[in-house]
Backbone as a printed PyTorch tensor [residue, N CA C, xyz], in Angstrom:
tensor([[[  8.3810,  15.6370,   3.5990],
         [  8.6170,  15.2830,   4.9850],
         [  9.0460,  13.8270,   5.0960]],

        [[ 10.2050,  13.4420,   5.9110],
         [ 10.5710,  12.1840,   6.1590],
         [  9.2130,  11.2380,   6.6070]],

        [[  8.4660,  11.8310,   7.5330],
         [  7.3010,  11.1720,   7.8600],
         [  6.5670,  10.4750,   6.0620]],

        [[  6.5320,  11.2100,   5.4340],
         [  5.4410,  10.6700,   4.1120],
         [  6.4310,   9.4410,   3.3800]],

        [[  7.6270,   9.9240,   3.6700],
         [  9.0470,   8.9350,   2.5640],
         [  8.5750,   7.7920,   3.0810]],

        [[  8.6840,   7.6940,   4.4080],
         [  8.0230,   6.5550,   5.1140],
         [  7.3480,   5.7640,   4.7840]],

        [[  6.5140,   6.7250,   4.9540],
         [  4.5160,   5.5930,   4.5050],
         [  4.7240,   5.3190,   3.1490]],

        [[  5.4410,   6.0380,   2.4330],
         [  5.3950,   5.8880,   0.7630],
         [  6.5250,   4.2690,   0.7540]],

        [[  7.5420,   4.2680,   1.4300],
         [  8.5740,   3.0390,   1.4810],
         [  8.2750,   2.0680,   2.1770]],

        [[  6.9050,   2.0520,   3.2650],
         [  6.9450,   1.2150,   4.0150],
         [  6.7570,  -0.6760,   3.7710]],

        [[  6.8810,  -1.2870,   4.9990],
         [  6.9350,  -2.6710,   3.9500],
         [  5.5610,  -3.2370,   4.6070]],

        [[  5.2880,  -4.4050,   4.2230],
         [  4.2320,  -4.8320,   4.8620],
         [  4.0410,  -5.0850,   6.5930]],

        [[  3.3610,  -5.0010,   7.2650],
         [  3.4270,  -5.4090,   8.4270],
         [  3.9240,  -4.1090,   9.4940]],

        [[  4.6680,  -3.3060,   8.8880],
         [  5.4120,  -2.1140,   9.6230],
         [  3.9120,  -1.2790,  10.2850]],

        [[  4.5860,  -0.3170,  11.2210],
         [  3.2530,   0.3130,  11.8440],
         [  2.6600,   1.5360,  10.1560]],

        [[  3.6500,   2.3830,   9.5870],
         [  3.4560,   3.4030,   8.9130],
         [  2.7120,   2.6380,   7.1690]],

        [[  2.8790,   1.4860,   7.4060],
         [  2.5430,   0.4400,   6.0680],
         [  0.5820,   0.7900,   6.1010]],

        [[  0.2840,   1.5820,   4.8210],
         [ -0.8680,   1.6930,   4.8070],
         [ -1.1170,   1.9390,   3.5230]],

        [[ -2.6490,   2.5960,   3.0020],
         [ -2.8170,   2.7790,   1.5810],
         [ -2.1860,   3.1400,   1.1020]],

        [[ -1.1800,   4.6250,   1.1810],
         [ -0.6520,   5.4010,   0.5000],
         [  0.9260,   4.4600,   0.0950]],

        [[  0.8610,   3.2470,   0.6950],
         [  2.0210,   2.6690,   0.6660],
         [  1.9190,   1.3700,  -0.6040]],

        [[  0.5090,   1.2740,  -0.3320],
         [ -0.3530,   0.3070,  -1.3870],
         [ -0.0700,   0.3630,  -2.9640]],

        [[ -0.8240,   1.9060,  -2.7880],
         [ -1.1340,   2.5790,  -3.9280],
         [  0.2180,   2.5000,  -4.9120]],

        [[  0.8440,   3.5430,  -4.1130],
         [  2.2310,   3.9340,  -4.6820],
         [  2.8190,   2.9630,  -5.6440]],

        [[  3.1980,   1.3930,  -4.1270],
         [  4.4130,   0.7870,  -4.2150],
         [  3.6700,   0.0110,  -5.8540]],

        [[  2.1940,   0.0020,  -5.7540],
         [  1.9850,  -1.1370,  -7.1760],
         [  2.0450,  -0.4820,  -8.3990]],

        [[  2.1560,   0.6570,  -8.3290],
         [  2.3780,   1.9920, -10.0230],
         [  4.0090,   2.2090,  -9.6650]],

        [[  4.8650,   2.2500,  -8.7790],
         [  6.0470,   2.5590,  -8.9060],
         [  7.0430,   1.8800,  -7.7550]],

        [[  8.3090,   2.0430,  -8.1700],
         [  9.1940,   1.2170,  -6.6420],
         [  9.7260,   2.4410,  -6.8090]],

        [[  9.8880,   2.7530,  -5.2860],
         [  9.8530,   3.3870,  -4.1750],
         [ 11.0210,   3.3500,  -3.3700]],

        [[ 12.0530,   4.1350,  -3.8810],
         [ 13.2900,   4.2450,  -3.2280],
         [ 13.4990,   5.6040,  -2.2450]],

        [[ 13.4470,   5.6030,  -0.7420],
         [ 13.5390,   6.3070,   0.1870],
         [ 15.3490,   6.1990,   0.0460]],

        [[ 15.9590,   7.7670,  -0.7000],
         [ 17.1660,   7.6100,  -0.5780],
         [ 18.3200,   8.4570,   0.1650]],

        [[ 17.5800,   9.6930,   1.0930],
         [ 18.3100,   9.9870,   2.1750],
         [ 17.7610,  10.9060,   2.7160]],

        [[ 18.2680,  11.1830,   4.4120],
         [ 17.2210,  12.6280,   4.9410],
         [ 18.1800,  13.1220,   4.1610]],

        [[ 17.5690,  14.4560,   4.9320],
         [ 17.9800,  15.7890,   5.0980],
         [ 17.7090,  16.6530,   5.6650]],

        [[ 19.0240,  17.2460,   6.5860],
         [ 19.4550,  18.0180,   7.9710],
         [ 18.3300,  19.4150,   8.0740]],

        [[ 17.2140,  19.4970,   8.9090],
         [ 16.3600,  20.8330,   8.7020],
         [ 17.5780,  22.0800,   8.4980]],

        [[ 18.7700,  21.8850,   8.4100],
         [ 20.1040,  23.3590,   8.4560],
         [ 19.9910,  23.5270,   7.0860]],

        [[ 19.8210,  22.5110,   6.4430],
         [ 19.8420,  21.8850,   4.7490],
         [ 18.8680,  23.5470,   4.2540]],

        [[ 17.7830,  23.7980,   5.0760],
         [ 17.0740,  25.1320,   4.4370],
         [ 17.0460,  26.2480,   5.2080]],

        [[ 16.9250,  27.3260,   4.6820],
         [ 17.0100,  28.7070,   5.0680],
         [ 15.3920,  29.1390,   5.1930]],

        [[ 14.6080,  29.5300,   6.1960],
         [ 14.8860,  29.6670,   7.5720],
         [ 14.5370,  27.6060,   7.4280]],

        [[ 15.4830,  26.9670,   8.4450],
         [ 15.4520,  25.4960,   9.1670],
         [ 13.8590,  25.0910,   9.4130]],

        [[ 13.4380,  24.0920,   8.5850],
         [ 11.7280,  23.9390,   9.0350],
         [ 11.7940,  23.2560,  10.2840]],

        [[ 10.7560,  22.6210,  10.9710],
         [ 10.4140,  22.2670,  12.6720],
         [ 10.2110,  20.6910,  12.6370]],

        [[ 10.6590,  20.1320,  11.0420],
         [  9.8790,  18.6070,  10.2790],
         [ 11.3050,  18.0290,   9.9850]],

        [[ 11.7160,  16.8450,  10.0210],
         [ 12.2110,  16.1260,   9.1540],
         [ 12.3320,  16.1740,   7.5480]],

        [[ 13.1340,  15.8000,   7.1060],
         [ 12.8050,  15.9570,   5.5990],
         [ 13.8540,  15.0600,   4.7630]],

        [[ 13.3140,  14.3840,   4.0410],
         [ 14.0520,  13.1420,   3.1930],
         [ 13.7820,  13.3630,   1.3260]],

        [[ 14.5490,  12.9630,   0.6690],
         [ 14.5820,  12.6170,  -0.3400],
         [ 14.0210,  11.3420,  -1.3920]],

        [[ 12.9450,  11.0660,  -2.3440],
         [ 12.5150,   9.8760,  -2.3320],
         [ 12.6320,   9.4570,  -3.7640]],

        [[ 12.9240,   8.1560,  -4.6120],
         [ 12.8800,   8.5080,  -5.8530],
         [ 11.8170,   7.1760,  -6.4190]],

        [[ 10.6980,   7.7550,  -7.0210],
         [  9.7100,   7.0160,  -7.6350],
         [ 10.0310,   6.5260,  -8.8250]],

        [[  9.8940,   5.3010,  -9.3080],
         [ 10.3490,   4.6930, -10.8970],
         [  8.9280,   4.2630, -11.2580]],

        [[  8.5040,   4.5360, -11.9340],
         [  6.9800,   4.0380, -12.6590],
         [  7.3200,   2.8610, -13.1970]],

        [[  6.2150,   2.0830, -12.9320],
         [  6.5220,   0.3430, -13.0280],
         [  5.9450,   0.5240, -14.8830]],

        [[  6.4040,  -0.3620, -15.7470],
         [  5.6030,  -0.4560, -16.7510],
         [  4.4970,  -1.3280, -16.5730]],

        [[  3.1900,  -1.2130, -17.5350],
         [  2.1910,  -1.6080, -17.6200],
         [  1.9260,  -3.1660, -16.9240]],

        [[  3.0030,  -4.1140, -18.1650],
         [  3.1770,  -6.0160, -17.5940],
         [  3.3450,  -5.7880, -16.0410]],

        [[  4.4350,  -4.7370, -15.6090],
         [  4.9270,  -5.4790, -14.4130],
         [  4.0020,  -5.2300, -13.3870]],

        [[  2.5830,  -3.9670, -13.3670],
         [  1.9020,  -3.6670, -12.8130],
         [  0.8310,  -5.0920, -12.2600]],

        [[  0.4940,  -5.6250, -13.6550],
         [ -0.6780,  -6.2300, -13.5840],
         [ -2.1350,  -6.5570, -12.9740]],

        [[ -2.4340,  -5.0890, -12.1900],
         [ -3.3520,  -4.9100, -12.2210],
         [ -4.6590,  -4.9680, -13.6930]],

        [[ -5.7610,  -5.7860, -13.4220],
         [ -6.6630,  -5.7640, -14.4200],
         [ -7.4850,  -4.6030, -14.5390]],

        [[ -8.1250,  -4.3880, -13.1880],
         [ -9.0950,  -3.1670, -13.4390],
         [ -8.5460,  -2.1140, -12.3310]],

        [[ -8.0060,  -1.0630, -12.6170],
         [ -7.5370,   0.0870, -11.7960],
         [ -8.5930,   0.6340, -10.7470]],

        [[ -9.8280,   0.3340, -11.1620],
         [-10.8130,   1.1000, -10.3740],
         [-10.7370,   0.2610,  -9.0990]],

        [[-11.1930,  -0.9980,  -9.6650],
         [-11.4340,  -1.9390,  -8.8040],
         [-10.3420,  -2.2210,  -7.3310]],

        [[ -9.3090,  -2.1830,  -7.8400],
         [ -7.6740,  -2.4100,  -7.2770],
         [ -7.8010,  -0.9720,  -5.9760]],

        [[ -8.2140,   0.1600,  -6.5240],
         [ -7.9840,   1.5440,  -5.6040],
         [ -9.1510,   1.1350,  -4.4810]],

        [[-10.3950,   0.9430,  -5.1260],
         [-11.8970,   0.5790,  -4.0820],
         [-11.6370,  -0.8010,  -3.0860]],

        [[-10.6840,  -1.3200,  -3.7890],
         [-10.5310,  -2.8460,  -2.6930],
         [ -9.4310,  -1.8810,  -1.7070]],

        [[ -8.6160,  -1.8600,  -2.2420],
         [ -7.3100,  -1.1410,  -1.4230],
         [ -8.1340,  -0.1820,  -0.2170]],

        [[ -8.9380,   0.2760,  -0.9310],
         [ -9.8120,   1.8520,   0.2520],
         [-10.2000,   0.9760,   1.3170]],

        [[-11.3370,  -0.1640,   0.8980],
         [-12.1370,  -0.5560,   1.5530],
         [-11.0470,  -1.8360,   2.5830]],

        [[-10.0140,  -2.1450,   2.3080],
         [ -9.2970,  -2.6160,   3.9130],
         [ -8.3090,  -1.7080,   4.3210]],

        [[ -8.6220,  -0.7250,   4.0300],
         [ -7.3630,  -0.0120,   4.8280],
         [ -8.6640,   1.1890,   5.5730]],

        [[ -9.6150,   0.9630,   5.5570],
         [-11.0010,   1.8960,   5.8100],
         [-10.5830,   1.7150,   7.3140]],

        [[-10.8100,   0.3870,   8.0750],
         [-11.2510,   0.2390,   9.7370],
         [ -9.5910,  -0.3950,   9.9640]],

        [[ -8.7150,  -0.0440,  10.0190],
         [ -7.1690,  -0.2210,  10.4270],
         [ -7.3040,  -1.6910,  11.5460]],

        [[ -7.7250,  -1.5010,  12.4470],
         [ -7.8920,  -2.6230,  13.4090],
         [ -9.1110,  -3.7760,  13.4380]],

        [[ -9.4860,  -4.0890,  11.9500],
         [-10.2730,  -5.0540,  11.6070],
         [ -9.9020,  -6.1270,  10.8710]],

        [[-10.1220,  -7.2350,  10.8010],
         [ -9.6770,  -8.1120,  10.2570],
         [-10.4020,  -8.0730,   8.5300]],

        [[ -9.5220,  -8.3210,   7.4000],
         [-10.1590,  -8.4340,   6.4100],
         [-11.5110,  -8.8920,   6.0920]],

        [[-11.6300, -10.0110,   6.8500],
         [-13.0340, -10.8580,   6.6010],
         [-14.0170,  -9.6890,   7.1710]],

        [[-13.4050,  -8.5340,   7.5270],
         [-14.7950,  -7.7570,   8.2270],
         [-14.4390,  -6.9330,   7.3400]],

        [[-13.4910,  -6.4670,   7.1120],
         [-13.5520,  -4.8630,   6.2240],
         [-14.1070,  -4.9280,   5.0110]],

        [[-13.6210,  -6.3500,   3.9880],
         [-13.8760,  -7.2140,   2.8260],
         [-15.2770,  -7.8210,   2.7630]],

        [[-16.0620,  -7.4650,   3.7780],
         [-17.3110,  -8.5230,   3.7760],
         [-18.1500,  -8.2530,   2.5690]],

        [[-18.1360,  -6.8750,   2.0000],
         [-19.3960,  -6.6500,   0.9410],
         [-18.6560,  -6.9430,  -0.3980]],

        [[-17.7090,  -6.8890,  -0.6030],
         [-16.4360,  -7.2360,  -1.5700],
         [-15.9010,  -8.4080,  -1.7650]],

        [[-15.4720,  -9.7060,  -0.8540],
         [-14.3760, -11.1690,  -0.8610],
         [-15.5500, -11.6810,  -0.2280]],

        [[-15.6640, -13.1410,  -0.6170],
         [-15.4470, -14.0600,   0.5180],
         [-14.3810, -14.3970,   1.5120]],

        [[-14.2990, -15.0480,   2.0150],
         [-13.1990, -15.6750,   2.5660],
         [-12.5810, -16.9910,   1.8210]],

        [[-13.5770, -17.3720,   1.0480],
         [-12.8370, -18.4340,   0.2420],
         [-12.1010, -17.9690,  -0.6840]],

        [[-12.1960, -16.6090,  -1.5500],
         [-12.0860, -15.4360,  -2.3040],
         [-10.5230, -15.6580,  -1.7420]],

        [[-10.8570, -14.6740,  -0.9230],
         [ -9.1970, -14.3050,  -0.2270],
         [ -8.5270, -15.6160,  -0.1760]],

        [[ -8.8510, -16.7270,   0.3360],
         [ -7.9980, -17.9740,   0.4410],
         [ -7.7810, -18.2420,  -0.6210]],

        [[ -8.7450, -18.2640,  -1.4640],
         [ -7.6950, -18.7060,  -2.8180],
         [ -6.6040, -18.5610,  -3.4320]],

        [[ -6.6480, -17.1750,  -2.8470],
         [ -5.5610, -16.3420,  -3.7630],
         [ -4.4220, -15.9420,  -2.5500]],

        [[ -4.2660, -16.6820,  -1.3700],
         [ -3.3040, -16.8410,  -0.9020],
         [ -3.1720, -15.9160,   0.7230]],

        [[ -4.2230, -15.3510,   0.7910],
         [ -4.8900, -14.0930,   2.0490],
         [ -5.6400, -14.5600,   2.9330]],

        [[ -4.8470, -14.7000,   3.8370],
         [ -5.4940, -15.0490,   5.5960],
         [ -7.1030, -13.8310,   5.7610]],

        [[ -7.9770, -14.6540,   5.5180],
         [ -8.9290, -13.3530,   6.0570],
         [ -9.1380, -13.1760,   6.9530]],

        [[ -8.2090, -13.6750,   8.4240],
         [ -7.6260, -13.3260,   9.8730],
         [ -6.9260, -11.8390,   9.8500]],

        [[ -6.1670, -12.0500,   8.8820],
         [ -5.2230, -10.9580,   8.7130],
         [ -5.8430,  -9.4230,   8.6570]],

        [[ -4.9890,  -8.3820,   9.3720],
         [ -5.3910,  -6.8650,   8.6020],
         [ -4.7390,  -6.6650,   7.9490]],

        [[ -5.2690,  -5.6020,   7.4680],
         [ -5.0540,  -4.8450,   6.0340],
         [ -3.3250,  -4.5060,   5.5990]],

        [[ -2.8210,  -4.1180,   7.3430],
         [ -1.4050,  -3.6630,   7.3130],
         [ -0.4850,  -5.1900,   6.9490]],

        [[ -1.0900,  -6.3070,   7.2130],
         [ -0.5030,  -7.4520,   7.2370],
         [ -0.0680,  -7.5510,   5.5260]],

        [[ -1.1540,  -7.5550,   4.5610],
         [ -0.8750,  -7.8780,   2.9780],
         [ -0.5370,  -7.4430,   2.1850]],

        [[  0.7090,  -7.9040,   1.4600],
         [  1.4730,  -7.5320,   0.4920],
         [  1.0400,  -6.4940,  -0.9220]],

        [[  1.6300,  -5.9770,  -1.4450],
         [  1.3060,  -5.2600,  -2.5730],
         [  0.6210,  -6.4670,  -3.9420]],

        [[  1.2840,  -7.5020,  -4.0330],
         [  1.1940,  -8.8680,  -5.0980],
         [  0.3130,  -9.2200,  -4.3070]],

        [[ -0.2960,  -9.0640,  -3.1270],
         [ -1.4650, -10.2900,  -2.3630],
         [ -2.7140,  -9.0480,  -3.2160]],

        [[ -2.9060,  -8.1590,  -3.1040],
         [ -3.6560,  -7.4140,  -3.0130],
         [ -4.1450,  -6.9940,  -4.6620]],

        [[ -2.9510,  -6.9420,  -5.6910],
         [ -3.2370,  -7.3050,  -6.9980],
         [ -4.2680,  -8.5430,  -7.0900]],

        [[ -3.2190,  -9.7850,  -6.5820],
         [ -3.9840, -10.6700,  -7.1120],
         [ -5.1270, -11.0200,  -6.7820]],

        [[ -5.6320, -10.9430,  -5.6730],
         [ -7.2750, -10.6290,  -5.3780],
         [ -8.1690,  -9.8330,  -5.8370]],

        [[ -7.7150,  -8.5500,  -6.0180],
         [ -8.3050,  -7.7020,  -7.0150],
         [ -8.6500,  -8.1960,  -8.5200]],

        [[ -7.5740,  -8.9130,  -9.1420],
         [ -7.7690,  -9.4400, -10.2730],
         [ -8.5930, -10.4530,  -9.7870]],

        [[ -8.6020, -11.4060,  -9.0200],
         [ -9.6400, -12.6540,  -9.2250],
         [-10.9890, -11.9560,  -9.1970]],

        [[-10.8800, -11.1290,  -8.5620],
         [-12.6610, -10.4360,  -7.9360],
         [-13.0830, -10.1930,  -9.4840]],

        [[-12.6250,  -9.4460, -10.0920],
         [-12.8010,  -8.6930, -11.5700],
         [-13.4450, -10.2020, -12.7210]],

        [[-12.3910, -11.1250, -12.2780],
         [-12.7900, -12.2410, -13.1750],
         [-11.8980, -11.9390, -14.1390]]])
């Protein structure tokens, strides 16, 4: 469904920009590369529908340290959508945490980059 190409391509800050956009974009880039007309199938579905092409990042360019860690941070600010990090992050970051590494803990979750969100993850890990 064009709707998922979406959330899977979205950029930071956009309304559809959420985990599944997180996840994805830091294991692979994420090329949303065309609809396609519901006439396109026999019987016509009632949905949108797009084409998407995933490239798996290699290992270096990932740089995530701990995978677990990276998915549980990612869960835990994208958990309360209309909260500011410093609240979603409270049992997880400081706020000096996040500042260090370059993250408004004003900001939500939809606000921070795929590289903001590595690299906090990695500092947390040590």
């Amino acid at each position: 469904q064009k709707e998922v190409v979406d959330r899977m391509a979205a950029d930071p800050g956009s309304k559809v920009y959420g985990r599944l956009s997180v996840m994805l974009q830091a294991y692979c880039r994420v090329q949303a590369l065309f609809d396609v007309p519901p006439g396109a199938f026999s019987p016509p579905p009632k949905v949108d529908s797009a084409v998407v092409r995933l490239l798996p990042r290699n290992e270096a360019d990932i740089g995530i340290s701990d995978h677990q860690h990276f998915e549980s941070l990612v869960k835990a600010a994208f958990a309360q959508r209309r909260k500011t990090l410093r609240n979603t992050l409270r049992e997880v970051a400081t706020a000096e945490q996040m500042e260090s590494v370059g993250i408004d803990p004003g900001d939500r979750a939809e606000a921070i980059a795929v590289p903001d969100y590595v690299r906090l993850s990695n500092a947390l890990v040590g």
